[in-house]
Backbone as a chain_set.jsonl record, in Angstrom:
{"seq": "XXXXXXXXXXXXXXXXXXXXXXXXXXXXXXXXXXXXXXX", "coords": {"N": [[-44.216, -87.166, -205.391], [-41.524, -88.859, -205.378], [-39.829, -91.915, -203.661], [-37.179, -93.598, -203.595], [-35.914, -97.024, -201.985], [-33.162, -98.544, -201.487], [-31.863, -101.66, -201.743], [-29.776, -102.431, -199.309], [-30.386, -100.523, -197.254], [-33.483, -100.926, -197.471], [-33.319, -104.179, -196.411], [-32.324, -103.348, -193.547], [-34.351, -101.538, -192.892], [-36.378, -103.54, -192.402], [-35.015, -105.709, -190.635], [-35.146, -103.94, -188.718], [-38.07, -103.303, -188.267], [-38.791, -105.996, -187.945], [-38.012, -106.931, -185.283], [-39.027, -104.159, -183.581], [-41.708, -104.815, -183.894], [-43.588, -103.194, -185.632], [-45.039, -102.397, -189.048], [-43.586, -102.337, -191.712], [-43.821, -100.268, -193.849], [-45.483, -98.207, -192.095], [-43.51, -97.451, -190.327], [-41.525, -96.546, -192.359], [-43.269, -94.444, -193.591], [-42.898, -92.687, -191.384], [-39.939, -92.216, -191.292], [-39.163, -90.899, -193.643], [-41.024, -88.405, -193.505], [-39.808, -87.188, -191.661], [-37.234, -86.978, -192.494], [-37.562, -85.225, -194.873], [-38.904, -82.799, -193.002], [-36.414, -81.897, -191.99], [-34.927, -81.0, -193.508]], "CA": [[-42.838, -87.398, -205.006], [-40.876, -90.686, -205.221], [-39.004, -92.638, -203.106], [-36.576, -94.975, -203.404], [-35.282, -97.326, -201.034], [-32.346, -99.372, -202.249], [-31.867, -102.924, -200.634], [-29.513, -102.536, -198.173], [-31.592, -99.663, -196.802], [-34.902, -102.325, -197.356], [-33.177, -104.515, -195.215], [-32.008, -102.888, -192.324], [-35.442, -101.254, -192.138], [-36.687, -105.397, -191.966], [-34.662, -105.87, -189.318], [-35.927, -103.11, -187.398], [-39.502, -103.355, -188.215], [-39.605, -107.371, -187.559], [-37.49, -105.939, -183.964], [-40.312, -103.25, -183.203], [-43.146, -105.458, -184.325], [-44.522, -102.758, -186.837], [-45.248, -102.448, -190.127], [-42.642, -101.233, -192.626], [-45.216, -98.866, -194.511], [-45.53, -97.371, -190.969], [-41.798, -96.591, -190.025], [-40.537, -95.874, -193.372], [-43.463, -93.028, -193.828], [-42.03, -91.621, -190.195], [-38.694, -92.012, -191.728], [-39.68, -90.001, -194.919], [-41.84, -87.481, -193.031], [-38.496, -86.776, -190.484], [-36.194, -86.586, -193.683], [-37.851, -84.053, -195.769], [-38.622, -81.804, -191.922], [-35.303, -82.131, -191.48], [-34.617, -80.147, -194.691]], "C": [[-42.582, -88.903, -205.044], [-40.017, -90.945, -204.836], [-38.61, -93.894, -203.164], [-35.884, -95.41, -202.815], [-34.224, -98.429, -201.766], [-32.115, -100.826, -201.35], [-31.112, -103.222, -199.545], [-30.028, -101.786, -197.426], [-32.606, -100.88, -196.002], [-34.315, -103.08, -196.181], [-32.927, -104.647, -193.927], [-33.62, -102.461, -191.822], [-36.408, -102.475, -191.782], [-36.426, -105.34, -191.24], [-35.736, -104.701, -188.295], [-37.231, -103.454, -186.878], [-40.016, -104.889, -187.717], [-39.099, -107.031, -185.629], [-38.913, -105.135, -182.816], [-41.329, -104.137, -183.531], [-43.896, -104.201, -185.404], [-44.228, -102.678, -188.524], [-44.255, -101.386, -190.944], [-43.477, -99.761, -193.593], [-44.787, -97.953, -193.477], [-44.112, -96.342, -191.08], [-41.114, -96.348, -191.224], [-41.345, -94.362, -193.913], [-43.261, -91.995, -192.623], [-41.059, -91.156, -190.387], [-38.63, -90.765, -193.01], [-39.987, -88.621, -194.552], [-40.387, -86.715, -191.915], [-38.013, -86.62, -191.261], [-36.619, -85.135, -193.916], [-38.484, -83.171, -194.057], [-37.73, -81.267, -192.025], [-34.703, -80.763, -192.429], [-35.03, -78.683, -194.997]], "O": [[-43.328, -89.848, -204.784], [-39.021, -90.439, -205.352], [-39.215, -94.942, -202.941], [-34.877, -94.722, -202.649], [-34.692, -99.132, -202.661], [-32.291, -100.759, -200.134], [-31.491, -104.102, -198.772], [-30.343, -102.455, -196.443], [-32.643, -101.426, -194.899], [-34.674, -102.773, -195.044], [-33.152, -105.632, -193.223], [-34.114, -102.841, -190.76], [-37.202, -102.321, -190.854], [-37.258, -104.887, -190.455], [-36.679, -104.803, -187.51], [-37.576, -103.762, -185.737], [-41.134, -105.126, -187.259], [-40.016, -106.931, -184.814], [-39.452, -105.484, -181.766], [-42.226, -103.583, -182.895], [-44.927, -104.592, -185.952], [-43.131, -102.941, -189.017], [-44.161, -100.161, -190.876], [-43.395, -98.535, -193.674], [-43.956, -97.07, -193.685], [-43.801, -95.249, -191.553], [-39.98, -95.885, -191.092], [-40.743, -93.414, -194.418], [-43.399, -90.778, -192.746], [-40.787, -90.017, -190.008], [-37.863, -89.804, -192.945], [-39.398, -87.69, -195.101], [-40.413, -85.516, -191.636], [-38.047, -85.39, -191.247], [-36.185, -84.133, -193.348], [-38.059, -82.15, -194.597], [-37.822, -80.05, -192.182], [-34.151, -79.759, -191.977], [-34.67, -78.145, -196.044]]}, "num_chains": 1, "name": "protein.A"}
């Protein structure tokens, strides 16, 4: 599967992740993994 994040996306999840202190990897495969549930 492939995902793409487009740059205003990218940077909102920046913000967050510098915010939270973790690692974008991290919270965007939570974000991913909650999407496709979701479905």
């Amino acid at each position: 599967m492939k995902i793409i994040i487009d740059t205003p996306v990218f940077d909102e999840l920046a913000k967050y992740c510098k915010k939270t202190n973790e690692p974008i990897s991290m919270v965007a495969s939570k974000a991913i993994k909650k999407y496709i549930n979701m479905e």
